[in-house]
N, C-alpha and C positions, 0 to 999 in steps of 0.2 A: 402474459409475460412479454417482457419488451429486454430488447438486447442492447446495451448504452457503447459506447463509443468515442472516444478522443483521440484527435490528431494530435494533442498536448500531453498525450504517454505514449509510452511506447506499446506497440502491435504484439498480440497475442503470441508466444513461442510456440504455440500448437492447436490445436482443435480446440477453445474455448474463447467467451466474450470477456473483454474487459471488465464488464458486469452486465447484470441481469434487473431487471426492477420486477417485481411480482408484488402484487397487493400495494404496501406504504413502505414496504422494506428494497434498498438495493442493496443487493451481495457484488462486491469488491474482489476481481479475480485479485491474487496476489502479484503485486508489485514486487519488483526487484530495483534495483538504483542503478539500472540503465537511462542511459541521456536517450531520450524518444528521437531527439536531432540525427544521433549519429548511430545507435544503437549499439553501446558501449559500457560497459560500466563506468561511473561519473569519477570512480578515482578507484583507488589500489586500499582507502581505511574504510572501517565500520561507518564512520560520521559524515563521509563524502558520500557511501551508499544510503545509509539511512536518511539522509537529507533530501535525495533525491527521490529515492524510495518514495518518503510523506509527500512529496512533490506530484508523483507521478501519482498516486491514491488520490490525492486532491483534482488533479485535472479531473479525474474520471467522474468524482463526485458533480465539480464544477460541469460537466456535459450531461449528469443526471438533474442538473437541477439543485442541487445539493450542496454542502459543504464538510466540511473536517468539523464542526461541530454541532453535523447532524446525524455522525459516528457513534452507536453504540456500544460494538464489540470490535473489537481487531483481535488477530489472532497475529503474532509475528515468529517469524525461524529467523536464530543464528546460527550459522557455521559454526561457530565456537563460542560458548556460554562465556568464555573471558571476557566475549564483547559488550555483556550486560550493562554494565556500568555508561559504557563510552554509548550505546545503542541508548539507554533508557535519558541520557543527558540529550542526545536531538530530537528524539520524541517528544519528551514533553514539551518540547517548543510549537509543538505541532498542534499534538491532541491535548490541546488545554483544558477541554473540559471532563479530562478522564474520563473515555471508556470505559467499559469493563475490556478486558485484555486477558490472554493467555499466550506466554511465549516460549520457546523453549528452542532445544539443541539439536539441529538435526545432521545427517552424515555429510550430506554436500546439498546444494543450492544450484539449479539451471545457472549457463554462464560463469560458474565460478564464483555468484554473489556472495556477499557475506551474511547480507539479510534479504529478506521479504516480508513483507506488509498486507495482509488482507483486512477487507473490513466490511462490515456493513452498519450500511446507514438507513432509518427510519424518517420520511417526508414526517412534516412536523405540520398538524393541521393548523391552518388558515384561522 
């Protein structure tokens, strides 16, 4: 088990790794769309955080080695299922090559986010 790490997201809100790699799989602690720079949320809408969000999931991949299109599953929370629509429209700019995915509503979000982003990715043999 190796513990992954970026200076290019923002730093764990408590007792866990940004991700983990075990075996060809890394698990993606979930991202929120806090700016790693300032440690803030990136704006006050769904589309500012969710932008950020895919951003910050991507650095972590990018320090495992990895990319957003070596994403198999993401799991995503919104604050508010309204946001589905405006959420699922920055997404797919992201994860292009669809994951499989499960997202759903949850009561509140650390920081006051609106979303968060987990995900795991599978190293793709050479």
């Amino acid at each position: 088990m190796e513990k992954i790490h970026s200076d290019h997201a923002p730093a764990a809100l408590g007792p866990y790794s940004q991700a983990i790699r075990t075996g060809g799989l890394v698990f993606c602690s979930g991202q929120l769309g806090l700016d790693p720079a300032t440690g803030k949320l990136a704006g006050d809408t769904v589309e500012a955080q969710a932008e950020q969000a895919a951003r910050n999931v991507e650095a972590v991949l990018i320090a495992a080695g990895l990319s957003l299109g070596d994403v198999v599953k993401t799991t995503c929370f919104l604050a508010d299922m309204a946001d589905f629509s405006a959420f699922n429209a920055v997404y797919e700019k992201y994860f292009v090559s669809k994951p499989a995915r499960s997202c759903f509503a949850v009561k509140a979000l650390p920081s006051g986010g609106l979303c968060e982003i987990e995900a795991i990715a599978e190293a793709r043999a050479e």
